[in-house]
VMD Tcl script that builds the backbone (N, CA, C; Angstrom):
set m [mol new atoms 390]
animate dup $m
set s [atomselect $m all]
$s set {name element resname resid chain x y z} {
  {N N UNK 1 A 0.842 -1.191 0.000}
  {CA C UNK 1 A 0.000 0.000 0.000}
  {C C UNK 1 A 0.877 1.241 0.000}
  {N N UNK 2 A 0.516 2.473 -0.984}
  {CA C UNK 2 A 1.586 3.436 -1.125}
  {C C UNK 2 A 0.820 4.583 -0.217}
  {N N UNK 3 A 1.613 5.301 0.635}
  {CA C UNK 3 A 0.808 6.344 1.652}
  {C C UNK 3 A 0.733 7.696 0.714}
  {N N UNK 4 A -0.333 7.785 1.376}
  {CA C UNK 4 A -1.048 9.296 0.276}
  {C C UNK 4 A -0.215 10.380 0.331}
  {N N UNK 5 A -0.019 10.614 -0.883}
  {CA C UNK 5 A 1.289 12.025 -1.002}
  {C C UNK 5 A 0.380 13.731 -0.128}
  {N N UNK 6 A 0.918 13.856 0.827}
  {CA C UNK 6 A 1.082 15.074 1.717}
  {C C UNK 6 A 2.143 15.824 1.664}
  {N N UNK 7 A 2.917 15.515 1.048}
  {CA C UNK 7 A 4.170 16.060 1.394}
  {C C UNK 7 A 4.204 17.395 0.250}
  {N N UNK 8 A 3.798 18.206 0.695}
  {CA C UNK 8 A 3.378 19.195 -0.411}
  {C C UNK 8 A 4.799 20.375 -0.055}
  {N N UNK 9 A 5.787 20.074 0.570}
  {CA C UNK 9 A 6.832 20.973 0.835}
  {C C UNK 9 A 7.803 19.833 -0.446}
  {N N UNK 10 A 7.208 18.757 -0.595}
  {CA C UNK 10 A 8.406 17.846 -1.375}
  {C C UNK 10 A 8.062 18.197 -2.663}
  {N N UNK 11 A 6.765 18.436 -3.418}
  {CA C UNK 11 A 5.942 18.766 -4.285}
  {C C UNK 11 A 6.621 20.049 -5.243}
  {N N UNK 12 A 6.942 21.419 -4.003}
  {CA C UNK 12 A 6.942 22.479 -4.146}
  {C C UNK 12 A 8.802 22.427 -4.389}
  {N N UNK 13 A 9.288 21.595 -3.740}
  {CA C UNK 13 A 10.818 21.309 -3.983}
  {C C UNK 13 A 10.941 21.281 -5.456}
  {N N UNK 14 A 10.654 19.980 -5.844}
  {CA C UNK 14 A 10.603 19.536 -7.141}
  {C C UNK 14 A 9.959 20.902 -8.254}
  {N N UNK 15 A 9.214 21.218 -7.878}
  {CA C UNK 15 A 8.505 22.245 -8.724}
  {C C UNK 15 A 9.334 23.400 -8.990}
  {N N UNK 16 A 10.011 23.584 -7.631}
  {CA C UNK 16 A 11.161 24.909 -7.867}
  {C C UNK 16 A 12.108 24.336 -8.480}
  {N N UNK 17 A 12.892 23.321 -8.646}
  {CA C UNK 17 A 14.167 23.284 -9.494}
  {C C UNK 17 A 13.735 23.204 -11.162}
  {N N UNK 18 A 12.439 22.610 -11.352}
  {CA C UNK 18 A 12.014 22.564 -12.420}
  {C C UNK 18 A 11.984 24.164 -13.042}
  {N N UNK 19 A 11.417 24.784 -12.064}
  {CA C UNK 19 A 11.291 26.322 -13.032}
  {C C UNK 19 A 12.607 26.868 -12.834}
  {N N UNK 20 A 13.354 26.744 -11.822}
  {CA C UNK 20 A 14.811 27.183 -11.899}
  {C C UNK 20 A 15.224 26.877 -13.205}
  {N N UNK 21 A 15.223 25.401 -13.775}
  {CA C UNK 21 A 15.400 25.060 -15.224}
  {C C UNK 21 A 14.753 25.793 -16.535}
  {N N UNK 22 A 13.519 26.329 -16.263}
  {CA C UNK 22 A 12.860 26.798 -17.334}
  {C C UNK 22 A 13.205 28.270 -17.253}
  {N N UNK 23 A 13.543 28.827 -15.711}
  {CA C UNK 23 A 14.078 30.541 -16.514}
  {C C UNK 23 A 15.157 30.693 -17.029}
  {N N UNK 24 A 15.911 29.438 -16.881}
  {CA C UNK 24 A 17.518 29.633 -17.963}
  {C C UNK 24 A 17.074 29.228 -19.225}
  {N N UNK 25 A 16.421 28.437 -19.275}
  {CA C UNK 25 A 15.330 27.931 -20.610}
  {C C UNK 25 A 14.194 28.608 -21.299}
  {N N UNK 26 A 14.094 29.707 -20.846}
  {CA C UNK 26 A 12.433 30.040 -21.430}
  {C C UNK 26 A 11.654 29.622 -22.715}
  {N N UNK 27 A 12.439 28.499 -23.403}
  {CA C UNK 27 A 11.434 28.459 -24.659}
  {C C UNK 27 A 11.079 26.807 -24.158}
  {N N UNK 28 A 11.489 26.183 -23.209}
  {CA C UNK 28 A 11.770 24.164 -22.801}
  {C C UNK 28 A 10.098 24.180 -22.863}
  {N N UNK 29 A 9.612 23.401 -23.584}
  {CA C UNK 29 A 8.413 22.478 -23.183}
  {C C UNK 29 A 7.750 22.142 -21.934}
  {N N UNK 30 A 6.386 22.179 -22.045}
  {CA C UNK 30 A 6.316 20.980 -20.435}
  {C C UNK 30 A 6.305 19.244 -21.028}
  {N N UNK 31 A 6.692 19.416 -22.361}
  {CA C UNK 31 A 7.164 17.672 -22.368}
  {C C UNK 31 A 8.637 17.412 -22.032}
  {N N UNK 32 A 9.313 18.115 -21.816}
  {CA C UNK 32 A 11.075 18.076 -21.440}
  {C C UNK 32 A 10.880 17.781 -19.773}
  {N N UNK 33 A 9.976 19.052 -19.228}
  {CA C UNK 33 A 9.243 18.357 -17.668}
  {C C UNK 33 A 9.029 16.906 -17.367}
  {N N UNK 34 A 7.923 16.524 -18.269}
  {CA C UNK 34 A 7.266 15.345 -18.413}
  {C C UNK 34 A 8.476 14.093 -18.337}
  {N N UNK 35 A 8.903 14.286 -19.321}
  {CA C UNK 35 A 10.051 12.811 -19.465}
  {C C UNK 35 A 11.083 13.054 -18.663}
  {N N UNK 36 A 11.428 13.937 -17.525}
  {CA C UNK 36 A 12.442 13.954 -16.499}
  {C C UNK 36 A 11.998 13.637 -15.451}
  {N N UNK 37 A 9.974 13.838 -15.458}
  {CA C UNK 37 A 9.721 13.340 -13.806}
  {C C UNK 37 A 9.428 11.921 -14.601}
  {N N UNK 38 A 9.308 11.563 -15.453}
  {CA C UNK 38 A 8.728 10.046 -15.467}
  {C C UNK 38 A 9.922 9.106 -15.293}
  {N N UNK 39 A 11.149 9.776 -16.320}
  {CA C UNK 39 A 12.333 9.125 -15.635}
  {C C UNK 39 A 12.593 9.147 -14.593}
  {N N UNK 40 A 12.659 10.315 -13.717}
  {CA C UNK 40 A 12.743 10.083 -12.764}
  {C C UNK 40 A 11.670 9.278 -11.539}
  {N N UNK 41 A 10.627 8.789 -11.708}
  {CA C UNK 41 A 9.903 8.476 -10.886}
  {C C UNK 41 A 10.272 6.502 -11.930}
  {N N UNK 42 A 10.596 6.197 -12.799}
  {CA C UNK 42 A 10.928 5.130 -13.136}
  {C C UNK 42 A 12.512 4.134 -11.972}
  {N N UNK 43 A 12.957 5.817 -12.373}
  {CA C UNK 43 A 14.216 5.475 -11.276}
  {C C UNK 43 A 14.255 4.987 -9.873}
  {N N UNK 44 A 13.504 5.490 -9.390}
  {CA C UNK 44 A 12.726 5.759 -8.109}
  {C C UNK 44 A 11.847 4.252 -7.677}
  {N N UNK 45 A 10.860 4.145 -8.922}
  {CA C UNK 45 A 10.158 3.010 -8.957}
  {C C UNK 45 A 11.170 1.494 -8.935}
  {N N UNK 46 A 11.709 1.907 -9.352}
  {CA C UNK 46 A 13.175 0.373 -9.313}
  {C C UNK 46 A 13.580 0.259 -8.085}
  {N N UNK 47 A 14.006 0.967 -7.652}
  {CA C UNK 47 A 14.973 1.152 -6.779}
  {C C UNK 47 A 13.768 0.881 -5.548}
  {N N UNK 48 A 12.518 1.293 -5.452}
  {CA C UNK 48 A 11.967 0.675 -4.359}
  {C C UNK 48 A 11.606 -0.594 -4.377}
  {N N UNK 49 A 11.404 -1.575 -5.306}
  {CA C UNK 49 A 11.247 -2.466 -6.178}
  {C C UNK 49 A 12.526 -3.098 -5.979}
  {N N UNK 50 A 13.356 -3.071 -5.556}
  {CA C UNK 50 A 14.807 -3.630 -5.457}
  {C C UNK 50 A 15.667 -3.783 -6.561}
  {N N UNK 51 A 15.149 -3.481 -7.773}
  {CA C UNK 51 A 16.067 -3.929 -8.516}
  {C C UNK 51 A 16.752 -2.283 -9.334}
  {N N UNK 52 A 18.046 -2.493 -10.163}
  {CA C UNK 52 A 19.297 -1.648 -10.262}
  {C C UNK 52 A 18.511 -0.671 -11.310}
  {N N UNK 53 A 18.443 0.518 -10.890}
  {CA C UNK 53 A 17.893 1.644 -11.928}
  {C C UNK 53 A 18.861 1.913 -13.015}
  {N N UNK 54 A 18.440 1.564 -13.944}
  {CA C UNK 54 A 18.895 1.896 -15.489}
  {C C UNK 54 A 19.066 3.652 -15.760}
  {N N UNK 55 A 20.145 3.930 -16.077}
  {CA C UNK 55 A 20.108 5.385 -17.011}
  {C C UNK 55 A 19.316 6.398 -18.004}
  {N N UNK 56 A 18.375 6.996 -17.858}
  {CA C UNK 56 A 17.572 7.089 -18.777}
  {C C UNK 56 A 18.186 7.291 -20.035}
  {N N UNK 57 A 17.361 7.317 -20.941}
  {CA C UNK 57 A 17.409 7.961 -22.514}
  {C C UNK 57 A 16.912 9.232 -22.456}
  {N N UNK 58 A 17.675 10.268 -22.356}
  {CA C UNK 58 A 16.830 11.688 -22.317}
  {C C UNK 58 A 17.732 12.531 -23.159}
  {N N UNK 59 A 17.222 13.819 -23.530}
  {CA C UNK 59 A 18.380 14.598 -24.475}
  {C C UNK 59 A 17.704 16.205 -24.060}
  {N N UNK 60 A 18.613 16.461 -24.616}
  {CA C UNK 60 A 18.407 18.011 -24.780}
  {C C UNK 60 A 18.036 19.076 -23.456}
  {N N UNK 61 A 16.983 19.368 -22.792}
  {CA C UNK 61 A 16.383 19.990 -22.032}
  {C C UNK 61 A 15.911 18.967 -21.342}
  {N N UNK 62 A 15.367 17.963 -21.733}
  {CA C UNK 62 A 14.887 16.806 -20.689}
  {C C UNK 62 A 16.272 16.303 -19.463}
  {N N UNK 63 A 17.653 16.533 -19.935}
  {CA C UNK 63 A 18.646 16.184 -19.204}
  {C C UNK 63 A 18.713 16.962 -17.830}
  {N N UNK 64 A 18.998 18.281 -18.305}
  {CA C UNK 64 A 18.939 19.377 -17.358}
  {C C UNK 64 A 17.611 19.329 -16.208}
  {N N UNK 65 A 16.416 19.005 -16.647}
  {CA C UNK 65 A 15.183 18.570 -15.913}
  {C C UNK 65 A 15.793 17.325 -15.011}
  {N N UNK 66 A 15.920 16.854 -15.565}
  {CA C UNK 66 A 15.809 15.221 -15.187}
  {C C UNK 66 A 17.300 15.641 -14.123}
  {N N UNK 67 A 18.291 15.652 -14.155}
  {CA C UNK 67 A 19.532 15.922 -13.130}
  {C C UNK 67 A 18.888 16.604 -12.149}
  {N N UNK 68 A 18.288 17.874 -12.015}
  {CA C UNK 68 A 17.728 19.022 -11.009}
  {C C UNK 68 A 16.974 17.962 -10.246}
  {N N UNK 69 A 15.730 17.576 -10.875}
  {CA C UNK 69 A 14.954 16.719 -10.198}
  {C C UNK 69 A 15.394 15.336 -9.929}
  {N N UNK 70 A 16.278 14.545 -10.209}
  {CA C UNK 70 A 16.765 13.595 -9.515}
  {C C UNK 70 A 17.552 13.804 -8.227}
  {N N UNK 71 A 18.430 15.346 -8.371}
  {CA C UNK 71 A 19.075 15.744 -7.233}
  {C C UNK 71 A 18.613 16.407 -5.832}
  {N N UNK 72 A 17.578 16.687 -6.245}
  {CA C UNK 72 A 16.330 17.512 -5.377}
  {C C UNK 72 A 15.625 15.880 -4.630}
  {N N UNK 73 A 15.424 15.249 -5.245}
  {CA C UNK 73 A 14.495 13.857 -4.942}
  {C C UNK 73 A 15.928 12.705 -4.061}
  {N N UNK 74 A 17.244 13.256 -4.486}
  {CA C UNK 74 A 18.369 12.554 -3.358}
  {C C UNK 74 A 18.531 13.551 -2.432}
  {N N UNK 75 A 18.427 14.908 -2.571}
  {CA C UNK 75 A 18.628 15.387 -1.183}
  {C C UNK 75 A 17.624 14.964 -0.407}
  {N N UNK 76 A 16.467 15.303 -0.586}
  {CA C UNK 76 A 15.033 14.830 0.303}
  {C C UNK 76 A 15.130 13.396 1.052}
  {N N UNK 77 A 15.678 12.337 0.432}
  {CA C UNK 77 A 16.054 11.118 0.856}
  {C C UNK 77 A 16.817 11.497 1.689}
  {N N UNK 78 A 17.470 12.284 2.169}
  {CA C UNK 78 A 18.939 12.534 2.736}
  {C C UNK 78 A 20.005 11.949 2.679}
  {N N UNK 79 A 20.219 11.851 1.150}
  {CA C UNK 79 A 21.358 11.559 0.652}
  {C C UNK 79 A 23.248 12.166 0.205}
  {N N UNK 80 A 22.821 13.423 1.250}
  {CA C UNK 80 A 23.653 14.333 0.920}
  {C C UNK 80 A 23.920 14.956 2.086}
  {N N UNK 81 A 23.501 14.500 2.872}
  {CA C UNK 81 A 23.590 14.559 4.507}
  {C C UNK 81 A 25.161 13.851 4.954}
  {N N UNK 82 A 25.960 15.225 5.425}
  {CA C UNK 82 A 27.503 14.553 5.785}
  {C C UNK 82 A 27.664 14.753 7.438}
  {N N UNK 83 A 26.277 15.480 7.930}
  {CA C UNK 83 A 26.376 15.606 9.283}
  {C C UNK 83 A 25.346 15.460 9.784}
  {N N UNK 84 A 25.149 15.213 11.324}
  {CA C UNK 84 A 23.891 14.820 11.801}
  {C C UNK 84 A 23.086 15.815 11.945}
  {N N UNK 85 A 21.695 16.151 11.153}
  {CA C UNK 85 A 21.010 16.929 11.082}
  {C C UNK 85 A 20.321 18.216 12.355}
  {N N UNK 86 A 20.577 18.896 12.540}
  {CA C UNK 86 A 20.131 20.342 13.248}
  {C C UNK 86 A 18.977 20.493 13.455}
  {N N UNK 87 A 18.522 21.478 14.184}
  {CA C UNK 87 A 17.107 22.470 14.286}
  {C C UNK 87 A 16.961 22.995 12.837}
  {N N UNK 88 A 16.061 22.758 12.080}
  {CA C UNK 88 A 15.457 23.554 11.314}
  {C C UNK 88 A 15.497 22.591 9.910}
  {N N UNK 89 A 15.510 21.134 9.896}
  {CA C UNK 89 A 16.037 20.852 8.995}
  {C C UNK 89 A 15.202 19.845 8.813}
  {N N UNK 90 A 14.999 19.436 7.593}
  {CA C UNK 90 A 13.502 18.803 7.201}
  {C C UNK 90 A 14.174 17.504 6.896}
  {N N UNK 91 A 13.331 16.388 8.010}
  {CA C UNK 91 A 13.323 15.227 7.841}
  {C C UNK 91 A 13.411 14.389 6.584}
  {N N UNK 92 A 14.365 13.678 6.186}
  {CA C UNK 92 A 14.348 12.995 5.055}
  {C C UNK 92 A 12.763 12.185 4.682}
  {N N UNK 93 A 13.218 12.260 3.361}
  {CA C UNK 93 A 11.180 11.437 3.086}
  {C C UNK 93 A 11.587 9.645 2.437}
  {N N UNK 94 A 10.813 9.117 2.791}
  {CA C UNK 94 A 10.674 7.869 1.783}
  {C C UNK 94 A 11.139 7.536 0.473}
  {N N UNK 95 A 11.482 6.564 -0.116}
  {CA C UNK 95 A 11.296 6.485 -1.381}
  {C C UNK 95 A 10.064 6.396 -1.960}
  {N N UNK 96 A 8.890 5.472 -0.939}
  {CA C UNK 96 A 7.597 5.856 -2.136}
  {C C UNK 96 A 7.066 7.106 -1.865}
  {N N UNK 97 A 7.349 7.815 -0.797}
  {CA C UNK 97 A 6.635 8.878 -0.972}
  {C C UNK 97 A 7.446 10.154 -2.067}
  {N N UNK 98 A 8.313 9.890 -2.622}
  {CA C UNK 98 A 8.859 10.451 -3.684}
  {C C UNK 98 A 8.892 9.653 -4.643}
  {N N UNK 99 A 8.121 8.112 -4.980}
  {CA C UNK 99 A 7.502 7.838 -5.811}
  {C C UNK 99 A 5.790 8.150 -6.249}
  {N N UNK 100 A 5.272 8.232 -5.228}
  {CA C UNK 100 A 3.918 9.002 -5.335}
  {C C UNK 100 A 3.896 10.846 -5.766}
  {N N UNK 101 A 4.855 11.824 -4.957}
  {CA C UNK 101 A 5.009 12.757 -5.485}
  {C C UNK 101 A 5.052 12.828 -7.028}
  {N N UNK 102 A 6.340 11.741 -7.200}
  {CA C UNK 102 A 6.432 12.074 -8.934}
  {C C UNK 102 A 5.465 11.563 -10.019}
  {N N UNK 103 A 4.687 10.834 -9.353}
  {CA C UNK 103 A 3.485 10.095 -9.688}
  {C C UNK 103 A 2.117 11.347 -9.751}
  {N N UNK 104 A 2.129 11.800 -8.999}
  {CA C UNK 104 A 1.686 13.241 -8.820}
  {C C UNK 104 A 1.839 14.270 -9.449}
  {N N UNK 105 A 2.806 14.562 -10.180}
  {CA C UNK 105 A 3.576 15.166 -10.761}
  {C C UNK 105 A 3.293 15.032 -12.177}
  {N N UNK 106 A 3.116 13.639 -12.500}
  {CA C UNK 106 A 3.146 13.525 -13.872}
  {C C UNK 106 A 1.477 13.788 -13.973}
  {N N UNK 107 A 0.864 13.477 -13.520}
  {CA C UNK 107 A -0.274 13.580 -14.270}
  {C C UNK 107 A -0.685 14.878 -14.314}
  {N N UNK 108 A -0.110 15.940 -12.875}
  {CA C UNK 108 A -0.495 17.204 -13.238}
  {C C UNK 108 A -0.072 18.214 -14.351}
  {N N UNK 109 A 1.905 17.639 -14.964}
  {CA C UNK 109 A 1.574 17.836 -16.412}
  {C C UNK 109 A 0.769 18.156 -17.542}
  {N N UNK 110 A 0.626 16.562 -17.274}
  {CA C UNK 110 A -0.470 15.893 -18.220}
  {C C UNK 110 A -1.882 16.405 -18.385}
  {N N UNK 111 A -2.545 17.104 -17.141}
  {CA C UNK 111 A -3.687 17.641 -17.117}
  {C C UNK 111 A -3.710 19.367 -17.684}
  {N N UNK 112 A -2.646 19.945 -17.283}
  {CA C UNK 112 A -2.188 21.255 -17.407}
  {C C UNK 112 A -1.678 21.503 -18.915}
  {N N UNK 113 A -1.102 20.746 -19.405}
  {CA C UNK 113 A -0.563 20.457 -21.166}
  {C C UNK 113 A -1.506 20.429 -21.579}
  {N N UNK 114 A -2.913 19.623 -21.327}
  {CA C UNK 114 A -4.196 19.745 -22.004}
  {C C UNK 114 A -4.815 21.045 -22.471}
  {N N UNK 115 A -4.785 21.583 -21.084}
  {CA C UNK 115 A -5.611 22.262 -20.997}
  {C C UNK 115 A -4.784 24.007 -21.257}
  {N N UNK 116 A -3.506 23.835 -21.112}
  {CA C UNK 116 A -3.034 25.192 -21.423}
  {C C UNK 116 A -1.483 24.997 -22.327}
  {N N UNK 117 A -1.566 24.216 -23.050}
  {CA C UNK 117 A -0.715 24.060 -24.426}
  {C C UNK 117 A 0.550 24.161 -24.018}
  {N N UNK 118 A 0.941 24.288 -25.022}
  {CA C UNK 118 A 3.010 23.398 -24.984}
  {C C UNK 118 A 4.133 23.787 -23.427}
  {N N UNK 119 A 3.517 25.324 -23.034}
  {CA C UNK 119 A 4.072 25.297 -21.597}
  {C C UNK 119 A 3.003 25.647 -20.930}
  {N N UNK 120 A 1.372 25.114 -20.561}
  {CA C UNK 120 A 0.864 25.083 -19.701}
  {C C UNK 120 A 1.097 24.781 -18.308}
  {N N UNK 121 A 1.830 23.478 -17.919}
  {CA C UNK 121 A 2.162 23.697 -16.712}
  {C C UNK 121 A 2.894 24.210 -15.902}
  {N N UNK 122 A 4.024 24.688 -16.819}
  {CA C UNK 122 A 5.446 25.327 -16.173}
  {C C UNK 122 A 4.249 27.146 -16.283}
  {N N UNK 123 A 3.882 27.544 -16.771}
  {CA C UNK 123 A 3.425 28.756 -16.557}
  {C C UNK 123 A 2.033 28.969 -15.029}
  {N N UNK 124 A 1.415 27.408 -15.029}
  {CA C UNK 124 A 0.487 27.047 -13.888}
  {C C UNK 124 A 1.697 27.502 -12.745}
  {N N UNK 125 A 2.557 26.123 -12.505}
  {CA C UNK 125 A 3.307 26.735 -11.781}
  {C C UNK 125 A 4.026 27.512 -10.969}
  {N N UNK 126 A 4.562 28.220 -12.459}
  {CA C UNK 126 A 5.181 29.307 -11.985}
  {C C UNK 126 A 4.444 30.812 -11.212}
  {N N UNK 127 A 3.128 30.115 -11.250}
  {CA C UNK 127 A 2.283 31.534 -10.520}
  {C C UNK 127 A 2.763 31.171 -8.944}
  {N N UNK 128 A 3.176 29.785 -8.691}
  {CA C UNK 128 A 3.469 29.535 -7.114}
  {C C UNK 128 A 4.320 29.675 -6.165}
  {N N UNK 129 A 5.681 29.707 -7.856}
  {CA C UNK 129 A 7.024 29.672 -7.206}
  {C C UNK 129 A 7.404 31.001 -7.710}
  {N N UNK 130 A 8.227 31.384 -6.204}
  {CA C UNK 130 A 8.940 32.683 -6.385}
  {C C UNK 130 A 10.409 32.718 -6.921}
}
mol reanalyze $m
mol bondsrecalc $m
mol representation Tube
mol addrep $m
């Protein structure tokens, strides 16, 4: 059973490195989005699954996506943690619950591309992130 994604500070993580990517980018797709969280939530999906996550196939703007958000989704794990964590410092999360985020993730794409064309969701978005 996968626990219901709450983690809306992990959500908003992911969401900021993504547009960090798109203001050095301003012309990237939300399909360059798309195939960096799916890779990345494929990655993710293995690896909770036990078995060895494969490299994606990605190019262009999907790379730059896909690195930000894989690195954002290992810090959260606390994978980058070289000291024992402090006051003020946000508990590492799960792997499925950063498989459900990105699971989350993709479909809100997917719903937002519909409905507001080639960068609909990165412009949804970006009304959130500062």
């Amino acid at each position: 059973m996968n626990p219901p994604v709450d983690n809306i500070d992990l959500l908003q993580n992911l969401e900021f490195v993504v547009i960090q990517v798109w203001r050095t980018n301003p012309d990237m797709p939300d399909s360059a989005v798309l195939r960096a969280y799916e890779a990345s939530f494929q990655w993710f999906k293995d690896e909770l699954r036990g078995h060895t996550p494969k490299p994606p196939s990605l190019r262009g703007l999907e790379v730059d996506t896909y690195a930000a958000v894989k690195a954002m989704c290992d810090a959260r794990l606390g994978r980058f943690r070289s000291e024992p964590s402090g006051p003020g410092d946000v508990a590492p999360v799960e792997v499925s619950e950063v498989v459900e985020a990105l699971r989350k993730l993709i479909k809100s794409v997917e719903r937002h591309g519909r409905t507001g064309g080639r960068q609909g969701y990165l412009r949804f978005i970006s009304q959130f992130i500062g």
